[in-house]
C-alpha positions in Angstrom: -0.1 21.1 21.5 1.0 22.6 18.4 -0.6 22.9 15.1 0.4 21.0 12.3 2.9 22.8 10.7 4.8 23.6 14.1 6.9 20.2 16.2 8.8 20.1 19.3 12.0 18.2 17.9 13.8 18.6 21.4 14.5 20.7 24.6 17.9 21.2 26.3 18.3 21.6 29.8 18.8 25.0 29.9 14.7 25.0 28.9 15.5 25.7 25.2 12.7 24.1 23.1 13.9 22.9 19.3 11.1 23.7 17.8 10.6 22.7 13.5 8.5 25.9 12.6 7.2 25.0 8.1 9.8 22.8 8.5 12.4 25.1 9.6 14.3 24.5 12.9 13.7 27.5 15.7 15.4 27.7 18.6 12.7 28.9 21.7 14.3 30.4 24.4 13.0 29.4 27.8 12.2 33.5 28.0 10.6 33.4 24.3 6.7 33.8 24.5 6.9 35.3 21.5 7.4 33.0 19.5 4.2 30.7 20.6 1.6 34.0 20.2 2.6 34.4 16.7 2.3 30.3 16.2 -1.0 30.8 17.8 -1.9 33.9 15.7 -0.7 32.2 12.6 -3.3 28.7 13.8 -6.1 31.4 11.9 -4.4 32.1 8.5 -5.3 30.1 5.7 -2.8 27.1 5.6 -1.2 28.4 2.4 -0.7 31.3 3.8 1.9 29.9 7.1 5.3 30.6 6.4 8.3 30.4 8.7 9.3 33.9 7.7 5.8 35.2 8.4 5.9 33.6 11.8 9.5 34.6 13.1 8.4 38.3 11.5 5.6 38.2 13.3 6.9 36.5 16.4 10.0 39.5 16.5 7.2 42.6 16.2 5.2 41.0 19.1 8.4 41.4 20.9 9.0 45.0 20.0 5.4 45.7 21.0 6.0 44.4 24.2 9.6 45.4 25.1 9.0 48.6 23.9 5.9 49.3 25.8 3.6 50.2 22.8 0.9 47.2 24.0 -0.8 47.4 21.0 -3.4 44.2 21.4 -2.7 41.5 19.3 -4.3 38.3 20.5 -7.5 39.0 18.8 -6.2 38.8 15.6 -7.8 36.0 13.3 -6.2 36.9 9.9 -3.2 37.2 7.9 -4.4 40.6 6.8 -5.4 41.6 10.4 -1.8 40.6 11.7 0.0 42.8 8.6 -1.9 46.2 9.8 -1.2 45.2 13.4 2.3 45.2 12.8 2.3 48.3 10.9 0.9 49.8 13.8 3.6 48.8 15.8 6.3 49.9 12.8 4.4 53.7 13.2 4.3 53.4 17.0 8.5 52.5 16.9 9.0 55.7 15.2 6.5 57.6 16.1 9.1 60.1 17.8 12.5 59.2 16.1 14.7 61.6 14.5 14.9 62.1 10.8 18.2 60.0 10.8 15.8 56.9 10.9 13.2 57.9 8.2 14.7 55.2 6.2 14.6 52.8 9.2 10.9 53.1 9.3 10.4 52.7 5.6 12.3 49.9 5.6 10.3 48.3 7.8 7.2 49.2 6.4 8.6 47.9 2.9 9.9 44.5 4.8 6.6 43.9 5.8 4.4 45.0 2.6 6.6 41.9 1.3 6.7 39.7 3.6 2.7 39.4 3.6 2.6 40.1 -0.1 3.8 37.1 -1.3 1.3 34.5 -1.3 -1.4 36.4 0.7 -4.4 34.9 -1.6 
């Protein structure tokens, strides 16, 4: 069951779940178990605070974190604050040992998500 800001508007038959995400529509991949940690993660955060950009953000650096073998734990998380420094620390794990060509990757990242939990994080 999903929290009150997230509905299952359909499924295909291919195991795609239409999902309405703050009234958004997200399409969940049969394979995309991302997408349902960050909904869970996101269940704690004050409900002022659940946006659909903070929850695909979220949902696509839980991905990184796993795909990328970093397995930095996450599920513990109970806060919006909490879940902006864990991603960071994913952000400095990424490029921990990339070239100097993708300096402004990383702080672009880091920027993206200063401002994507800045906004409304009171």
């Amino acid at each position: 069951m999903y929290p009150l800001f997230v509905s299952l508007t359909g499924s295909d038959a291919n195991g795609t779940r239409l999902l309405t995400v703050c009234g958004q529509e997200y399409k969940a991949h049969d394979y995309d178990w991302y997408i349902e940690d960050a909904i869970n993660l996101a269940k704690h955060w004050k409900p002022h605070q659940v946006t659909y950009l903070r929850i695909v953000h979220l949902r696509n650096w839980i991905r990184e974190n796993y795909q990328h073998g970093h397995e930095i734990p996450f599920k513990h998380l109970r806060s919006l604050l909490g879940c902006k420094h864990w991603i960071e620390s994913v952000i400095h794990a990424e490029y921990k040992y990339a070239a100097i060509e993708f300096k402004d990757s990383y702080n672009s990242a880091l920027k993206s998500n200063e401002e994507i939990f800045q906004k409304y994080n009171k």
